[in-house]
N, C-alpha and C positions, 0 to 999 in steps of 0.2 A: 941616493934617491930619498925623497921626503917623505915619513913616515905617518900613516892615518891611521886612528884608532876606532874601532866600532864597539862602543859598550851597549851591551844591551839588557837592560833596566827591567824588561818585560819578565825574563826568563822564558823566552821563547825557545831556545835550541831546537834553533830552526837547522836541520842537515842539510840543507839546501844552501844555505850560508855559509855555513860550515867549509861543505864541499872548494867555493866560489874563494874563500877566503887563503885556501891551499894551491888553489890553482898556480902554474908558475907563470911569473910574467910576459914570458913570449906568450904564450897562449891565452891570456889575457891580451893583450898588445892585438893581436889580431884577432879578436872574437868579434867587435862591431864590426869588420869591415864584411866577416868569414858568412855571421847571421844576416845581416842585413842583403847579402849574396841570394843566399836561401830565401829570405820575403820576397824580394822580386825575381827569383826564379833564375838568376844567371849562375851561371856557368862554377864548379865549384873544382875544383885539383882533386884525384885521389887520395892524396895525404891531406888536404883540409877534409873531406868527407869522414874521412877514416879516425882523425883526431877528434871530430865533434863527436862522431860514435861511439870514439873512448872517453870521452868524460860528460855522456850521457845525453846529451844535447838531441843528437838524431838517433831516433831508432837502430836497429841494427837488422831488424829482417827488411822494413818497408822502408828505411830511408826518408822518412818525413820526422820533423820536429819533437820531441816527445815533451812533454808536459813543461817543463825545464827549457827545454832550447825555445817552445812556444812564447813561454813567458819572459826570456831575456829580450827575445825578438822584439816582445811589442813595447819593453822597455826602450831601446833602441830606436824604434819607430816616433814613440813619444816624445824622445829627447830631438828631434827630428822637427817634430812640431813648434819648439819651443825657441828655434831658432830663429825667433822674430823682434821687429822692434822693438817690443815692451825686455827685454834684457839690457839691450842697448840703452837705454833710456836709464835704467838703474845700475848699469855698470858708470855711466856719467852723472847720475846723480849723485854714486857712491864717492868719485873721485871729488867733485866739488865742494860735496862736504866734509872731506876728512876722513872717512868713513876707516875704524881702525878695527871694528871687528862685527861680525855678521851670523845674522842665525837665521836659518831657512825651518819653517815650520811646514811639517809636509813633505820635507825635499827628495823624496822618493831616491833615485841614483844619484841626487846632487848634482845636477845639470846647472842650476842656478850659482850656487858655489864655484864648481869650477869654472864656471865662465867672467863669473866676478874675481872671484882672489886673487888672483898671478897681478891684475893691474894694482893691488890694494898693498900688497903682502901681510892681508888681514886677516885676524880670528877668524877661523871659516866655522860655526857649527852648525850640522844638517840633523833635524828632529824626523821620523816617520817611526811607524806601528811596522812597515813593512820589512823584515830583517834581510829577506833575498836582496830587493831594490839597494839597501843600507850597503850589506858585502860588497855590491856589483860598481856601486859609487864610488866605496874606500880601495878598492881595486884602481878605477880607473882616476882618481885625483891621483896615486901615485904616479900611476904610465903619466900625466899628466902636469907634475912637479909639484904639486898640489899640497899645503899638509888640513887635513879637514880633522875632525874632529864628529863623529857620528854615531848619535844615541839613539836605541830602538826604545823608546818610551810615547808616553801620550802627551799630545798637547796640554792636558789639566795639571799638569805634573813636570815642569819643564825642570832638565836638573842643572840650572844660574843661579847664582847670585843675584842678589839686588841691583839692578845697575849694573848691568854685566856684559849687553851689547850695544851697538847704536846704530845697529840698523837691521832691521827683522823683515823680513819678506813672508807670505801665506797667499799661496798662489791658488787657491780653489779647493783646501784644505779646511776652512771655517767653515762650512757649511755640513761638511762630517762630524763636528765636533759638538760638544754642549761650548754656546759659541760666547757667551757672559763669564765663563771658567776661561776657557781660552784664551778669551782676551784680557782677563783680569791677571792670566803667569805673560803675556804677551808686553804688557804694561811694566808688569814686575821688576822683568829685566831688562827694560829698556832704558839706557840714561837721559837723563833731562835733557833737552834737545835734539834725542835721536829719533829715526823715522820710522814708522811699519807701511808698510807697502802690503795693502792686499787687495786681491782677486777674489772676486766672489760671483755664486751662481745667485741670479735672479731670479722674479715671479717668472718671466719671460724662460727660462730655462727649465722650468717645471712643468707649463704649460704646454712647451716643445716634447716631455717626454709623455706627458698623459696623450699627446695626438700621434705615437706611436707605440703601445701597447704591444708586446710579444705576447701576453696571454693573458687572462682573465684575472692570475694571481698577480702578474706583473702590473698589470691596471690598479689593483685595491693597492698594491705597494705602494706605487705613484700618489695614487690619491692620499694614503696616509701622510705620506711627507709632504705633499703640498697645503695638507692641512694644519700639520704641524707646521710649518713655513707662513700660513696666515694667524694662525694664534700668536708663533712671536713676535710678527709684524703688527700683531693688532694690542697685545697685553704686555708681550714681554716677556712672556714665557715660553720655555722649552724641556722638555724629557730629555736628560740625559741617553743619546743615542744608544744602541747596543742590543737591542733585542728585539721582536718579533711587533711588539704591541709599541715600541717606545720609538721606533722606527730608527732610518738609519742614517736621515737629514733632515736640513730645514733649508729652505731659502734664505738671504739675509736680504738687507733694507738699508740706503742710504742713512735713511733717518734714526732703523734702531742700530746700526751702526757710532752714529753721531751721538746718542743716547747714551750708550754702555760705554765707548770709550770716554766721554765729556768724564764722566763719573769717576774714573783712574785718571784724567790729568791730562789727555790725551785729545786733539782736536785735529778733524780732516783740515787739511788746507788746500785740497784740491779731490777733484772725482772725474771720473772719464767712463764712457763707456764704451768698453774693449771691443774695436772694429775689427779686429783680427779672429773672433771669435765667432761661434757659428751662430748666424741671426733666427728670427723664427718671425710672421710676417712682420718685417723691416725693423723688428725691434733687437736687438744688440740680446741675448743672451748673460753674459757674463759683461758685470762691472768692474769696476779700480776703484780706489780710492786710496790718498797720501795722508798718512795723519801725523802729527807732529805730539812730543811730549812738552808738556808746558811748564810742569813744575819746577822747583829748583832747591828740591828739601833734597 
C-alpha cells in the first residue's frame, strides 16, 4: 500500500490526529460508510456501534456522536458535496495539460487530491491549518492507493521550492487568508506555464450572510468582514486575518484578483461563476477563476 506523510509545520500536536493516525486500517476502511450510517439515522450492527464507542467516536452512555465522531461526520458530508462537475472539469483539465504534480491549498481531507491523482500518478501535496481533516485525508489516500504528501502549515508560508508544482487549486480557502501573501507563495511555486484554479467567496456571499444573523455578535462579525472585503476591493488592502479586530475574512474580486496576480506573472484566462454553489437573489454566491503563469525566468 502507498504511503502518505503528514508533516506538521504548525506544531499543533493535535491528539486528535494523533489518535486518527493509529487507527488500523479496517477501521478506517469502514468509518465513511459506518459515520455516514449515523447522519442519516440508518440502521447500525452492534459490533459497528460498539467499535465507534471504542475509539471515541459515539458516546457510550447516550450513544449519539461525540465531539470527534460530530466532526468527521460533517467532514464526510462535505466531501459529499464536492462531488460535482467542477472536479471533473479539473481532473480533465489536469490530464490535457500534463499535469505532473499538484498542490491543493486548503485541502482540508484531500477530497480534491484523491480524486485527481490515481489518473495523473502525480505529485499530490495537500496544504491546511486543520491537523484532524490532514490525518483523516493521509488515512483515506492510503485505503485509496493514493501517495499524498500533507503539510499542516499556512498558506503565507508554503513549504516548495521555486517552481515546484503545476498546478495549484484554492477552493474557498483565499478568502481566509491575507490574500496578496497568499497568492504571492501561490505564484512562488508555480512553474511557468502552470495553472491555479481558485474558488472564491464574493460581495454576494457576504451579503447572504449579513441577511441571516444568529445574534447580534454574529451580525457586528459579518459586518466587519464585509467591510474588510470592501476596503480590499476598493484600495487594496487587507489585515492580516487572525484576531478579534483584524477579522477573520475578506471577500475577493475579479479585478483585485487580476491585480495581485498580474504583479507575480500570473494572468486569468478564464472566470465562471459557480452555478453549483448556493445563490442569494439570483446572483451566483461563489466565483472561479483559471489563471495562467506567464513568465519564463
Amino acid at each position: 500500500m502507498p504511503e502518505c506523510a503528514l508533516i506538521d509545520l504548525l506544531g499543533s500536536k493535535d491528539r486528535d490526529a494523533e489518535s486518527i493516525l493509529e487507527w488500523p486500517d479496517v477501521f478506517i476502511g469502514s468509518l465513511k460508510r459506518r459515520l455516514l450510517a449515523i447522519h442519516s439515522n440508518s440502521g447500525l450492527s452492534a459490533d459497528d456501534l460498539a467499535e465507534l464507542k471504542a475509539y471515541l467516536l459515539l458516546d457510550e452512555a447516550t450513544g449519539k456522536p461525540t465531539a470527534l465522531g460530530e466532526y468527521l461526520i460533517d467532514l464526510f458530508v462535505r466531501e459529499g458535496w464536492d462531488q460535482g462537475g467542477e472536479i471533473e472539469t479539473l481532473r480533465q483539465m489536469s490530464i490535457k495539460n500534463s499535469v505532473a504534480s499538484v498542490l491543493d491549498i486548503g485541502c482540508s481531507s484531500g477530497w480534491a487530491l484523491r480524486t485527481l491523482g490515481p489518473s495523473l500518478g502525480a505529485k499530490s501535496v495537500g496544504v491546511d491549518i486543520d491537523a484532524k481533516a490532514l490525518a483523516l485525508g493521509c488515512r483515506l489516500a492510503e485505503q485509496e492507493n493514493m501517495e499524498c504528501c500533507f503539510y499542516c502549515c499556512s498558506a503565507h508560508c508554503l513549504p516548495l521550492d521555486i517552481k515546484d508544482v503545476d498546478f495549484i487549486i484554492c477552493r474557498n480557502a483565499l478568502t481566509y487568508v491575507h490574500q496578496r501573501t497568499a497568492l504571492r507563495e501561490m505564484c512562488r511555486a508555480l512553474n511557468s506555464n502552470g495553472f491555479i484554479f481558485i474558488r472564491f467567496e464574493n460581495i454576494w456571499y457576504d451579503l447572504m450572510r449579513l441577511s441571516h444573523p444568529k445574534s447580534f455578535k454574529s451580525l457586528c462579525c459579518k459586518f466587519r468582514d464585509f467591510f474588510f472585503g470592501l476596503v480590499l476591493a476598493a484600495l487594496g488592502w487587507q489585515p492580516i486575518p487572525g484576531s478579534t479586530l483584524r477579522g477573520g475574512r475578506a471577500f475577493a474580486t475579479v479585478r483585485g484578483l487580476k491585480r495581485m496576480l498580474r504583479h507575480y506573472n500570473c494572468e486569468i484566462t478564464h472566470t465562471d461563476e459557480s452555478q453549483e454553489r448556493p445563490r442569494f437573489m439570483g446572483f451566483s454566491t461563489q466565483t472561479s477563476v483559471l489563471a495562467r503563469k506567464t513568465d519564463n525566468r
